[in-house]
N, CA, C and O atoms as CSV, one atom per row, in Angstrom:
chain,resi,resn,atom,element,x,y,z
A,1,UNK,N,N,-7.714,1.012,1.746
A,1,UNK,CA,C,-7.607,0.373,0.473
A,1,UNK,C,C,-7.148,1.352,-0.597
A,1,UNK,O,O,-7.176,2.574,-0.447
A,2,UNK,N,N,-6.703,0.691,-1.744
A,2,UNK,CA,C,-6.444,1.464,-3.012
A,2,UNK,C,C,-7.356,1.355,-3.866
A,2,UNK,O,O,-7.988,0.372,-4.254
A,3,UNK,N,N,-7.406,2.871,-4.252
A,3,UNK,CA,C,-8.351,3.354,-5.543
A,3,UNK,C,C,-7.739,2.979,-6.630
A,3,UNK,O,O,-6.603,3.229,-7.031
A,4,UNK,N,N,-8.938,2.098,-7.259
A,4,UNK,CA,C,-8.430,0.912,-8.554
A,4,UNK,C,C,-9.258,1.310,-10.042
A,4,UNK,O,O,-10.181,0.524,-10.256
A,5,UNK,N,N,-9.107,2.280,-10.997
A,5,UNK,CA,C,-9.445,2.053,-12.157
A,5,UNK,C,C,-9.246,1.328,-13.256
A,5,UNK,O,O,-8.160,1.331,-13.836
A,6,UNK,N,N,-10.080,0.764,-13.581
A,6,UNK,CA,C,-10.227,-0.666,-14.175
A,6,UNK,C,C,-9.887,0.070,-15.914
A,6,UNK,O,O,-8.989,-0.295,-16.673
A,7,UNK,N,N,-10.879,1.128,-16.160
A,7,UNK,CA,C,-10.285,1.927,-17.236
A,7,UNK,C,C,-9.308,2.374,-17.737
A,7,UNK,O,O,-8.883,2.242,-18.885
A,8,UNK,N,N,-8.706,3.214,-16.435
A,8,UNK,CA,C,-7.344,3.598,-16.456
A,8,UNK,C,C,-6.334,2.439,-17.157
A,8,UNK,O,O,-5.518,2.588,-18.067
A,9,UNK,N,N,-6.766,0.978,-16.236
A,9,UNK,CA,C,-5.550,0.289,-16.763
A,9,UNK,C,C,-6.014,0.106,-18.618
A,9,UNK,O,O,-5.330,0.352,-19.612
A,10,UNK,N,N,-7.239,-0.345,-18.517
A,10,UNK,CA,C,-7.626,-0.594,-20.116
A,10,UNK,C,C,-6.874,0.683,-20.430
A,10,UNK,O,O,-5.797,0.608,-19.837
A,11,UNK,N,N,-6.934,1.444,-20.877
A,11,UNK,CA,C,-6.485,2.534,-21.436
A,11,UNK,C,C,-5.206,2.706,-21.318
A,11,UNK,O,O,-4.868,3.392,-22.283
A,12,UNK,N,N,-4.265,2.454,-20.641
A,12,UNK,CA,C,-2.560,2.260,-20.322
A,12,UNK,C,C,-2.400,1.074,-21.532
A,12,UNK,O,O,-1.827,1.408,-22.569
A,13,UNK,N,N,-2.812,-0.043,-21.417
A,13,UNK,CA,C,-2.658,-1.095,-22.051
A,13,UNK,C,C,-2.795,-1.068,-23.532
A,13,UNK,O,O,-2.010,-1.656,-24.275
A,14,UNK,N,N,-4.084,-0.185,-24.051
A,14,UNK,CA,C,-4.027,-0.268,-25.502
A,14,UNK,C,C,-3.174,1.220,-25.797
A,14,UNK,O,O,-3.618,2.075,-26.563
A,15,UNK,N,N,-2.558,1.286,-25.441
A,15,UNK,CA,C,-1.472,2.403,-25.285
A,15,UNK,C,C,-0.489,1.584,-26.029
A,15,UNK,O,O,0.122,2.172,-26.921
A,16,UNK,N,N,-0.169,0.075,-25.782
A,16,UNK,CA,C,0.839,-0.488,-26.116
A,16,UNK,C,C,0.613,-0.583,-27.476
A,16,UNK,O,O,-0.450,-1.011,-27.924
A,17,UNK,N,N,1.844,-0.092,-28.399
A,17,UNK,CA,C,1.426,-0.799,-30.327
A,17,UNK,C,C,0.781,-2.075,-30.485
A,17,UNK,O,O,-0.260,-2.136,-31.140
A,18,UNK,N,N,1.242,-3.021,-29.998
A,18,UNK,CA,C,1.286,-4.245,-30.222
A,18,UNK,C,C,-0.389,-4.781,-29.701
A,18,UNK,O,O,-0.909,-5.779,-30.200
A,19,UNK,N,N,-0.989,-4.042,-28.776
A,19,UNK,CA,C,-2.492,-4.746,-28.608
A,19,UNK,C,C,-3.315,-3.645,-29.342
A,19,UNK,O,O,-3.142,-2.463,-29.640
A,20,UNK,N,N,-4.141,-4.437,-29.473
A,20,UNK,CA,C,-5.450,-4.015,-30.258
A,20,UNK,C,C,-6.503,-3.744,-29.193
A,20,UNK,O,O,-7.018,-2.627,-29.146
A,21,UNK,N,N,-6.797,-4.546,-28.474
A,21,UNK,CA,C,-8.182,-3.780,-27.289
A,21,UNK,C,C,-7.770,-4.455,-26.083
A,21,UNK,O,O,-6.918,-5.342,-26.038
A,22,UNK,N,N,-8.382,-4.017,-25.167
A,22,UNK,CA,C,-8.163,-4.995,-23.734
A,22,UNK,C,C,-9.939,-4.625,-22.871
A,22,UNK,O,O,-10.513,-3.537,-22.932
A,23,UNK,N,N,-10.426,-5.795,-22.186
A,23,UNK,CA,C,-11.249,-5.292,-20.777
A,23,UNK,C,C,-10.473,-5.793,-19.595
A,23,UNK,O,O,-9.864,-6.858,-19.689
A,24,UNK,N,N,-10.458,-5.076,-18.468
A,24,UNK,CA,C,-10.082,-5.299,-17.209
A,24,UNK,C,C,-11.197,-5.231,-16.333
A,24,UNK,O,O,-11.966,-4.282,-16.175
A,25,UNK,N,N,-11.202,-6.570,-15.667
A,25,UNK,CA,C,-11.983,-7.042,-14.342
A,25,UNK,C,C,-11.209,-7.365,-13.010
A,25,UNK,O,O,-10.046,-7.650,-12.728
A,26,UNK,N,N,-12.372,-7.192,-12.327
A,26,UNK,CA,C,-11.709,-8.026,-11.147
A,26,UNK,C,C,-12.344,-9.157,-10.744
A,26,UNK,O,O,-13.572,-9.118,-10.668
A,27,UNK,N,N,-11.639,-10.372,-10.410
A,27,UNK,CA,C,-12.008,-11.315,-10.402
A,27,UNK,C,C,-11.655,-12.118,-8.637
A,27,UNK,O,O,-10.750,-11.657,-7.941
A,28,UNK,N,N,-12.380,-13.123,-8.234
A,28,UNK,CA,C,-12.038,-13.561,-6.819
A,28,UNK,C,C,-11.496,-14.983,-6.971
A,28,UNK,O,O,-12.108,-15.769,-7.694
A,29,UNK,N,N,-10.209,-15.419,-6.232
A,29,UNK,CA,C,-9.964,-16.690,-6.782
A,29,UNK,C,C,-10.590,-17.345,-5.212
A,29,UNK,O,O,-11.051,-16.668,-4.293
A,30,UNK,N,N,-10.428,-18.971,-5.255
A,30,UNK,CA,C,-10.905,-19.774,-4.284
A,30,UNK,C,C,-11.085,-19.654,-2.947
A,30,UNK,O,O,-11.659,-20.436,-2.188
A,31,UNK,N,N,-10.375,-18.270,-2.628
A,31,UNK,CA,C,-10.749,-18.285,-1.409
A,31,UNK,C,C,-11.281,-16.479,-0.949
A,31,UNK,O,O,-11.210,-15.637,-0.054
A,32,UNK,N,N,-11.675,-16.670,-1.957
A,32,UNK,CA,C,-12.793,-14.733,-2.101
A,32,UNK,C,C,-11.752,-13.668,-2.013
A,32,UNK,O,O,-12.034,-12.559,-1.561
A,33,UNK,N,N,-10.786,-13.916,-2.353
A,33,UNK,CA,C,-9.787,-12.646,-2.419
A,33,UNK,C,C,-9.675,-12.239,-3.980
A,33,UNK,O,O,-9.859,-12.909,-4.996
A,34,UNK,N,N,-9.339,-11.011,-3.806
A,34,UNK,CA,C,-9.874,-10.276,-5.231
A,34,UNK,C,C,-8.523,-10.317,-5.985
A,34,UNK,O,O,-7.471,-10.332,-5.347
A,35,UNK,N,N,-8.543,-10.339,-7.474
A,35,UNK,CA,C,-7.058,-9.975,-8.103
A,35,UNK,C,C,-7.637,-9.125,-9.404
A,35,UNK,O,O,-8.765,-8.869,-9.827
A,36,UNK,N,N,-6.448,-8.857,-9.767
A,36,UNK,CA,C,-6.434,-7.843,-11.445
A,36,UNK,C,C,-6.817,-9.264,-12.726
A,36,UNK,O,O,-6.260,-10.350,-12.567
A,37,UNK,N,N,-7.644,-9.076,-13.735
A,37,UNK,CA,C,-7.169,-9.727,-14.473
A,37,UNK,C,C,-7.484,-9.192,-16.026
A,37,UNK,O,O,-8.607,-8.882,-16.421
A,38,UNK,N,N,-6.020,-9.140,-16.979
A,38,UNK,CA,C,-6.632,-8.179,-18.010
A,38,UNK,C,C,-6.843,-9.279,-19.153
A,38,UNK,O,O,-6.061,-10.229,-19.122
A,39,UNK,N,N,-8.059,-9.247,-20.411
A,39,UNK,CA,C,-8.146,-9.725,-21.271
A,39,UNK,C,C,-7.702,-9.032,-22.124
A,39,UNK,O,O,-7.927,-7.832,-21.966
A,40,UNK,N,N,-7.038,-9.366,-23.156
A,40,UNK,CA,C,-6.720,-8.401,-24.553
A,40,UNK,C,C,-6.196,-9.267,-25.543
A,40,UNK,O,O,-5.544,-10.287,-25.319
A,41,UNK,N,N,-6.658,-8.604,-27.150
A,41,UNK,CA,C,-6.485,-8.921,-28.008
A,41,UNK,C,C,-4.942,-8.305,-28.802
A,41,UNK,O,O,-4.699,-7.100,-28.733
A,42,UNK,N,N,-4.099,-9.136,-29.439
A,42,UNK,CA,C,-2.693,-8.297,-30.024
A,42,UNK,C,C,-2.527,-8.726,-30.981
A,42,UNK,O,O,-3.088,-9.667,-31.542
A,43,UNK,N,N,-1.575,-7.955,-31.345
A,43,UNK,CA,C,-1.131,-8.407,-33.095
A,43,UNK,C,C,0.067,-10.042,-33.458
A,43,UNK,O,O,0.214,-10.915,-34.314
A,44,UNK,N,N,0.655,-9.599,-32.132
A,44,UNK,CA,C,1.550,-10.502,-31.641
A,44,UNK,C,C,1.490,-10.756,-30.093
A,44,UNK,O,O,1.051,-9.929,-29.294
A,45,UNK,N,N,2.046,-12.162,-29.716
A,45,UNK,CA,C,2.044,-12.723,-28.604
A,45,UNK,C,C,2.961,-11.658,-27.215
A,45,UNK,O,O,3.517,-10.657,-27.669
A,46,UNK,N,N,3.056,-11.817,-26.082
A,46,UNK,CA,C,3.163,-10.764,-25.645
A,46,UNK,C,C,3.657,-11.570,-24.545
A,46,UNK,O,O,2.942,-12.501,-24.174
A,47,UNK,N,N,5.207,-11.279,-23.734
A,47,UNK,CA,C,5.263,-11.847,-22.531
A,47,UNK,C,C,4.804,-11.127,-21.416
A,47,UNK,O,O,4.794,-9.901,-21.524
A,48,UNK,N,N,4.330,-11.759,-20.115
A,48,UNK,CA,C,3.850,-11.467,-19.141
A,48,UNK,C,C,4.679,-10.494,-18.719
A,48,UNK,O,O,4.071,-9.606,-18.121
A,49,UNK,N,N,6.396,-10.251,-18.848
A,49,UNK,CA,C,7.252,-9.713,-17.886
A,49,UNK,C,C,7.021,-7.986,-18.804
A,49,UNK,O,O,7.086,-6.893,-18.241
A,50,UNK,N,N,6.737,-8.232,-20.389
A,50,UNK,CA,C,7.068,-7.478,-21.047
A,50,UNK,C,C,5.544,-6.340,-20.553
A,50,UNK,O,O,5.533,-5.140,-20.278
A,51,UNK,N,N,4.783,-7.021,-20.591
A,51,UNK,CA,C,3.262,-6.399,-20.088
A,51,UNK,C,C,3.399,-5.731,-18.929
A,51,UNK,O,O,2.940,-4.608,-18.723
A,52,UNK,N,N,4.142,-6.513,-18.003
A,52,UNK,CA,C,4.360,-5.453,-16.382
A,52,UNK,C,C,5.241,-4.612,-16.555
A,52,UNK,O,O,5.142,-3.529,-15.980
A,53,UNK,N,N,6.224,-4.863,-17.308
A,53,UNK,CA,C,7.315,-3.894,-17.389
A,53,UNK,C,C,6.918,-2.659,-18.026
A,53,UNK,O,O,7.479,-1.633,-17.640
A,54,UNK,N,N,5.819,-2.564,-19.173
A,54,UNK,CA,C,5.048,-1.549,-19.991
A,54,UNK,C,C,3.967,-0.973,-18.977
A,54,UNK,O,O,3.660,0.219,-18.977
A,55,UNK,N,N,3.354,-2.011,-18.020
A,55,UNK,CA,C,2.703,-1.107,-17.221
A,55,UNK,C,C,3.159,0.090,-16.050
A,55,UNK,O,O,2.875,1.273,-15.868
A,56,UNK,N,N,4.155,-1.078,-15.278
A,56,UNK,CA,C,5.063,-0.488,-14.118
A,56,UNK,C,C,5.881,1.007,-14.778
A,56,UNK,O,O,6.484,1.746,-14.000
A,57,UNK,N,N,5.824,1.250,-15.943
A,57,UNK,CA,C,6.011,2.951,-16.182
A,57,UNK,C,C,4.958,3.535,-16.040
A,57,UNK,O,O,5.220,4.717,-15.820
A,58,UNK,N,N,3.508,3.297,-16.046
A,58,UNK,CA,C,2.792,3.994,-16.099
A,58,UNK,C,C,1.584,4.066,-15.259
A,58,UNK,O,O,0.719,4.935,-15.367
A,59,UNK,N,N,1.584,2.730,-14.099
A,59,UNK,CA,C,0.478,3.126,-13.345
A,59,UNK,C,C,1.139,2.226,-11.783
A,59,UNK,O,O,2.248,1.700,-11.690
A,60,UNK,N,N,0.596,2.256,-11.241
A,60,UNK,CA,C,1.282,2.048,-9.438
A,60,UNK,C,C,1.046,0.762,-9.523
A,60,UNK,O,O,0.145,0.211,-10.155
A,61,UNK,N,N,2.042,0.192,-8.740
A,61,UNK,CA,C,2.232,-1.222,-8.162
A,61,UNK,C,C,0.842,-2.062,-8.807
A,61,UNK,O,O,0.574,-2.702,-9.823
A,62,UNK,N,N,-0.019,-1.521,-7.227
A,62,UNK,CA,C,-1.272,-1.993,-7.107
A,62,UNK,C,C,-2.251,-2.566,-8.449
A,62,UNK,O,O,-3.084,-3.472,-8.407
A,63,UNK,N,N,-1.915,-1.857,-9.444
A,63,UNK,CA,C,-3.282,-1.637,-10.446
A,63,UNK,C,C,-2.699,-2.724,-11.288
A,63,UNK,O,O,-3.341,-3.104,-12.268
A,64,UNK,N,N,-1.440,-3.311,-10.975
A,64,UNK,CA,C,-1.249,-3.781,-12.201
A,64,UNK,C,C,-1.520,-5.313,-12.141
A,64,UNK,O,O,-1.111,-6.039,-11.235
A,65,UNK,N,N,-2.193,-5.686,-13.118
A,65,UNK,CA,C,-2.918,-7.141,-13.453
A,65,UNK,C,C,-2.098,-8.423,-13.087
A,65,UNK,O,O,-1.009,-8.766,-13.546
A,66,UNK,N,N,-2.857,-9.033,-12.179
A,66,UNK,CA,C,-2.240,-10.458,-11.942
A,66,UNK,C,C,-2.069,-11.602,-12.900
A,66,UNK,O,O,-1.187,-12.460,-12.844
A,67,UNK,N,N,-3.018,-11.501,-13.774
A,67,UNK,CA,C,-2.895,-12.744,-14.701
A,67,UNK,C,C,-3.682,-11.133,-15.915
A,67,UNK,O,O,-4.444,-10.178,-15.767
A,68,UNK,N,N,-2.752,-11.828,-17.127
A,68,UNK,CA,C,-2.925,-11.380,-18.636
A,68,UNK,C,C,-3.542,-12.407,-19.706
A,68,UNK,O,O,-2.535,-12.691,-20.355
A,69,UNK,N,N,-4.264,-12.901,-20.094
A,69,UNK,CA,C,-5.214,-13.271,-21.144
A,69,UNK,C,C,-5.359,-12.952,-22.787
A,69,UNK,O,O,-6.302,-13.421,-23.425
């Protein structure tokens, strides 16, 4: 398996100008398999592609959040 900091990503994320805070969990959908999912607060609305694309510079495949909130 991959070593997953949940911090790390919080901390990549309010990296971005545009958010103000984030928590990252992991969460299990319907059939007990685990995914990323980040909550965060911004100044402005934020697309999903624009969020992976800001992450995918800065942390591996793996870590990066399935659903954004």
């Amino acid at each position: 398996g991959f070593r997953i900091e949940l911090g790390e990503i919080e901390s990549q994320l309010e990296k971005h100008d545009d958010i103000n805070e984030s928590i990252v969990t992991v969460r299990e959908d319907g059939e007990n398999r685990p995914y990323i999912c980040a909550y965060m607060t911004s100044k402005r609305e934020l697309t999903v592609e624009e969020l992976r694309e800001f992450l995918g510079n800065k942390l591996p495949d793996y870590m990066i959040p399935a659903y954004f909130v």
